[in-house]
N, C-alpha and C positions, 0 to 999 in steps of 0.2 A: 434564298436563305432557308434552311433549316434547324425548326426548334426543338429543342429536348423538352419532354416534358420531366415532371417533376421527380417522378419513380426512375425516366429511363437515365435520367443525371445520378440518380442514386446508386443505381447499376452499376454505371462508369466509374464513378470516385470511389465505391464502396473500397475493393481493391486497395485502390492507394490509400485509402486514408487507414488503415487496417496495417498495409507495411512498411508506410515510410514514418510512424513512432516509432513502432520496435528498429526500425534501420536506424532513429536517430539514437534509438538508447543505447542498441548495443556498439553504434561507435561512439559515444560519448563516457561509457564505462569504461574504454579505453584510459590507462592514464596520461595519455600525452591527449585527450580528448574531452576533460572538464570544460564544460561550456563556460562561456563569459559570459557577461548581464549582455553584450551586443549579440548572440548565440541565442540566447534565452527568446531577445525580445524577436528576432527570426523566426525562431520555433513557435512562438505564440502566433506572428502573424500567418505562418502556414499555417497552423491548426485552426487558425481563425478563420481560412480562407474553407476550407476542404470542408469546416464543419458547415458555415454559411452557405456553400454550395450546396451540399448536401439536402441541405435543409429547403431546398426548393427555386433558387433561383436560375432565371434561365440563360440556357448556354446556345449562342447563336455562332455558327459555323457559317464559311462560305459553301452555295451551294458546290456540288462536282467533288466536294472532299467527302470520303466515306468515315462519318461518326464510327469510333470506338461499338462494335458490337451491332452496329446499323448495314441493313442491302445498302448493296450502291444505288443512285436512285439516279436520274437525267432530267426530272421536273421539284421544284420546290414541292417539298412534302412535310404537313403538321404531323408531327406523332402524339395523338390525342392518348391521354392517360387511359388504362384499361379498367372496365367494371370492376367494381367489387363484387366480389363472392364470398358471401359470408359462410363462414364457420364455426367450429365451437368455441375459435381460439380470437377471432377477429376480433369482438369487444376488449380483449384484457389486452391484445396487442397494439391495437389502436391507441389504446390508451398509454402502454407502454414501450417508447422506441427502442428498450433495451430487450425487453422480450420478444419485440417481432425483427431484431438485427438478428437475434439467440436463433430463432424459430427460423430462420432467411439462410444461416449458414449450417444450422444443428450442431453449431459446436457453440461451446462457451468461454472465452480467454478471461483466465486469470491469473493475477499479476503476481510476483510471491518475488524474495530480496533472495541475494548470497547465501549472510550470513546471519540474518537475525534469531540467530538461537535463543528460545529455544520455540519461537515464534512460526517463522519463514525463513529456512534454508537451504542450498543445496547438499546432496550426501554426494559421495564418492562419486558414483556415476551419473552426477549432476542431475538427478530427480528430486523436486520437491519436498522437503520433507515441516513439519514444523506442527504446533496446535494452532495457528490461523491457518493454516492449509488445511488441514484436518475439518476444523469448521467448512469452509468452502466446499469440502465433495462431499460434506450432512451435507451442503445447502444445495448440490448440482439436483439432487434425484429432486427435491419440492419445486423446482423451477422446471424440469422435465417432465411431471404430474403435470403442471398449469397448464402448460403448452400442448400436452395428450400428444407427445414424443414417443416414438417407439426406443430411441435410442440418445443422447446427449452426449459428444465427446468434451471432455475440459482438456485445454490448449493451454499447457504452463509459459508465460514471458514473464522474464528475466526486468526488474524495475529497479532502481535507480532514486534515491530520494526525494532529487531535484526532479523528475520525472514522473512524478504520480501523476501529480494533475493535470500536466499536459497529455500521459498518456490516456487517464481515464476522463477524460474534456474531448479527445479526438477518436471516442470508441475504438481505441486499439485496445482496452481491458476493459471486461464488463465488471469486474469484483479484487479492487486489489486486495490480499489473502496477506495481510503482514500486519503488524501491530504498531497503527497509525493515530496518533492523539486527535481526539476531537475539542477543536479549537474554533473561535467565531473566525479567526483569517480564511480558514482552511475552508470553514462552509461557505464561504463565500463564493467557492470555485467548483466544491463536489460538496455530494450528498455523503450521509455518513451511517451505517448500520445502527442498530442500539450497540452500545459499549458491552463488551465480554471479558475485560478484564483493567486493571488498574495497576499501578506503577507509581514510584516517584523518583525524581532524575538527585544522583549522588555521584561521588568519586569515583575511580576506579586507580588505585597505586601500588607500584611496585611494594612488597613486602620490605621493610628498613628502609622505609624514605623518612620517616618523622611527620609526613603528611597525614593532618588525621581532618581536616577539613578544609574548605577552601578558601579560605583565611588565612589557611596559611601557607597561599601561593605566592605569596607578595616577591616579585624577580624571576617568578618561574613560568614555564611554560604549558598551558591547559590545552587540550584537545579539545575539538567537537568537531560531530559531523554534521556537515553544511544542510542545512536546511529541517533538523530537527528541532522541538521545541528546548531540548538544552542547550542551543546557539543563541536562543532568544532569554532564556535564563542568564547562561554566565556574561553574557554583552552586558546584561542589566548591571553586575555586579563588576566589571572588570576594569571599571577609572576608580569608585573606594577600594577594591582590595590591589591591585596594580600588577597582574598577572598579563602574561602573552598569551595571545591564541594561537591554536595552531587549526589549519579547519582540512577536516577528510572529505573524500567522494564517499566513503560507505564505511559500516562497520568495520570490513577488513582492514582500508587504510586507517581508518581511527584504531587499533588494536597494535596493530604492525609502528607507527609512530611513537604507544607506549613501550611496548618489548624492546627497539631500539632506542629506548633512551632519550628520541628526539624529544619529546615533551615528556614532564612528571607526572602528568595525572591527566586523565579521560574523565570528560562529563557526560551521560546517558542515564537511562533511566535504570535503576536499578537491576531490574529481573535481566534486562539485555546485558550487562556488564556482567551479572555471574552467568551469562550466556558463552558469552567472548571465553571466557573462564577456562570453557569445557575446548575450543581449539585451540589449544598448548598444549604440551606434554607437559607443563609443569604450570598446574591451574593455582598449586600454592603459594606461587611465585609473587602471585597478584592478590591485593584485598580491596573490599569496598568499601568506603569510611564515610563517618561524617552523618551531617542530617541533613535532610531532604534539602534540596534548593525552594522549594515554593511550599504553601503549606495548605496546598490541595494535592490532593491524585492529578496523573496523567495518565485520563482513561481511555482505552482503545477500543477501535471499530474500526469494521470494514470497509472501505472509499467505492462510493457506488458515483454512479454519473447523477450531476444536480438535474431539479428537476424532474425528477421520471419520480414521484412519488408510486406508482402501481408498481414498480421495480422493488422498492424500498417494503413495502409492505411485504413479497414473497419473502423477498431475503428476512424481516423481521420476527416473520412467521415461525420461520424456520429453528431461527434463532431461541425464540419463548419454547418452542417443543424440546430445546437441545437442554436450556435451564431447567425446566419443569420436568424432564426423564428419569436428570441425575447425570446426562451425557455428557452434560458439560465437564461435572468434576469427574468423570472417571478418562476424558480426554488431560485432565490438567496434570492427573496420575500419572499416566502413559508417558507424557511427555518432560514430566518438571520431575519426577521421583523415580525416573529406568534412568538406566548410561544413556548418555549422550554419543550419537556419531563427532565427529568420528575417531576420538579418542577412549570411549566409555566412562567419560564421565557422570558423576549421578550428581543434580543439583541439587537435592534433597531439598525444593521447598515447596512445602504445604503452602496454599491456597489462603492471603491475609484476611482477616476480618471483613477488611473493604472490599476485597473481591468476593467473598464469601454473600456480603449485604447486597452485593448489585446482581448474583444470581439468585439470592432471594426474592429479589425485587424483579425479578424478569426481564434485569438491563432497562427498564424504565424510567428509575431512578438513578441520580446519580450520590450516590450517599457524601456526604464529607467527614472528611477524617481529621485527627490533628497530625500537623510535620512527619512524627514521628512513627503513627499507626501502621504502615508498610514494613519496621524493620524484622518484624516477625516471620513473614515472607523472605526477605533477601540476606541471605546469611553474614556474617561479621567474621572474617578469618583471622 
């Protein structure tokens, strides 16, 4: 028999555990390829497997088969783990498995959506564009310093809502780069940056619908996309007000189901809907109504892997440097008050109170507002 030790099993899976998320997201983006809850729960127990492997258990082979990466050998052979050799970098990576995966490949993947305007999305020539992406390459070079990297490539994947957590639970993304609510569910599965901005989830309706809240969907039909926190919102509300769902795989189909007509109104969080806004040609067409569903913010961060607190700190770091500059508001500039790809639209909105108080506060805090303190922020057309 032949045993693997712990490192040379990690060698082996690293590979696949690395390309068979992205294989499953990007066939599951597909729309004839929405997973079921029996899909989900598959994909959990691979990732469960690949990551438990990984993590040190041993893998026993019949002798005479030649191990993945292993000489042919003709006598039973222990492959004992090799020395350590310390360096500058061994402490902080030891300590962190995200930083010494980073340091093993010298790239860094992260994760970034379609269409989350004006957040994380693709442009024309499907390159990343967004102010959570923007943050992510401030935060590549501070993790390339720790490391004492001569060089760091970031690796853009293409992520899927329902896909976060599986992808960043199964290190196929070190940093998903999109604008994710920090929620106690959510922590329960990933770690989560300090918050960089805030939100409250509202309408999104056709201009002359007579819809001016969601009250007054009573026979009609509501969007949302599957697995944000406005799903867990309008469920709350949808046996007293007596509305239909309708549920998307991502932004685009939630956007594409209100322009046709199939449902009267989208629920998301504000800033996203005047996002959708800017890919029409005709952004006037749609308005955003009403008052907030919840009467707290939905404030966003980064999705880091649970756990690895020494990971969590670089990224943190990086983060207090981008509030404390001024870098932060002159990225909100760039992105929330120029055109918009790929129509040129300008969302014209200045930076609300709330978000203003949590980059005072260094994303530290998370301040609370009333219902209505965001509409300052998300414009009324």
């Amino acid at each position: 028999m032949t045993l693997f030790s712990r490192r040379k099993l990690q060698r082996i899976l690293q590979p696949i555990s690395q390309r068979l998320p992205q294989w499953l997201s990007q066939r599951l983006s597909q729309p004839s390829r929405v997973p079921s809850v029996g899909q989900h729960a598959l994909i959990r127990h691979a990732f469960g497997y690949l990551v438990a492997a990984g993590a040190g258990f041993a893998c026993v082979v019949p002798v005479g088969a030649t191990p993945i990466g292993a000489p042919m050998t003709s006598t039973p052979e222990l492959i004992a783990p090799a020395p350590a050799v310390a360096d500058a970098g061994d402490t902080l990576t030891t300590a962190s498995p995200t930083l010494e995966r980073i340091r093993q490949r010298g790239r860094i993947e992260l994760g970034y959506r379609q269409s989350a305007v004006p957040f994380s999305f693709a442009d024309k020539h499907e390159q990343p564009q967004g102010l959570a992406w923007a943050l992510c390459q401030k935060i590549v070079p501070a993790i390339q310093r720790e490391l004492a990297l001569p060089q760091l490539e970031s690796v853009p994947v293409r992520v899927i809502e329902q896909m976060r957590a599986p992808l960043v639970k199964g290190d196929a993304i070190d940093i998903d780069c999109a604008p994710s609510t920090l929620t106690p569910e959510r922590a329960e599965q990933v770690a989560f940056s300090l918050p960089y901005y805030a939100a409250h989830v509202r309408l999104m309706v056709r201009r002359g619908s007579g819809i001016g809240s969601i009250d007054a969907m009573r026979g009609l039909r509501l969007v949302v996309v599957q697995g944000t926190t406005a799903e867990r919102l309008v469920r709350a509300r949808q046996a007293d007000v007596g509305f239909q769902l309708l549920m998307a795989r991502d932004y685009d189909e939630a956007f594409h189901l209100l322009r046709e007509q199939r449902g009267q109104a989208l629920a998301l969080d504000d800033v996203l809907l005047q996002g959708l806004r800017t890919t029409t040609k005709t952004p006037d067409a749609f308005r955003v109504v009403g008052p907030p569903l919840a009467d707290t913010p939905e404030y966003y961060a980064l999705v880091l892997r649970k756990d690895d607190p020494a990971f969590k700190a670089v990224v943190d770091a990086a983060l207090v440097e981008l509030f404390r500059s001024g870098e932060m508001a002159r990225l909100q500039g760039h992105w929330f008050q120029n055109p918009t790809p790929p129509y040129g639209v300008n969302l014209h909105m200045l930076p609300s109170p709330e978000v203003q108080a949590l980059w005072a506060a260094g994303g530290r805090e998370l301040p609370t507002a009333s219902p209505r303190a965001s509409n300052q922020e998300s414009r009324q057309e």
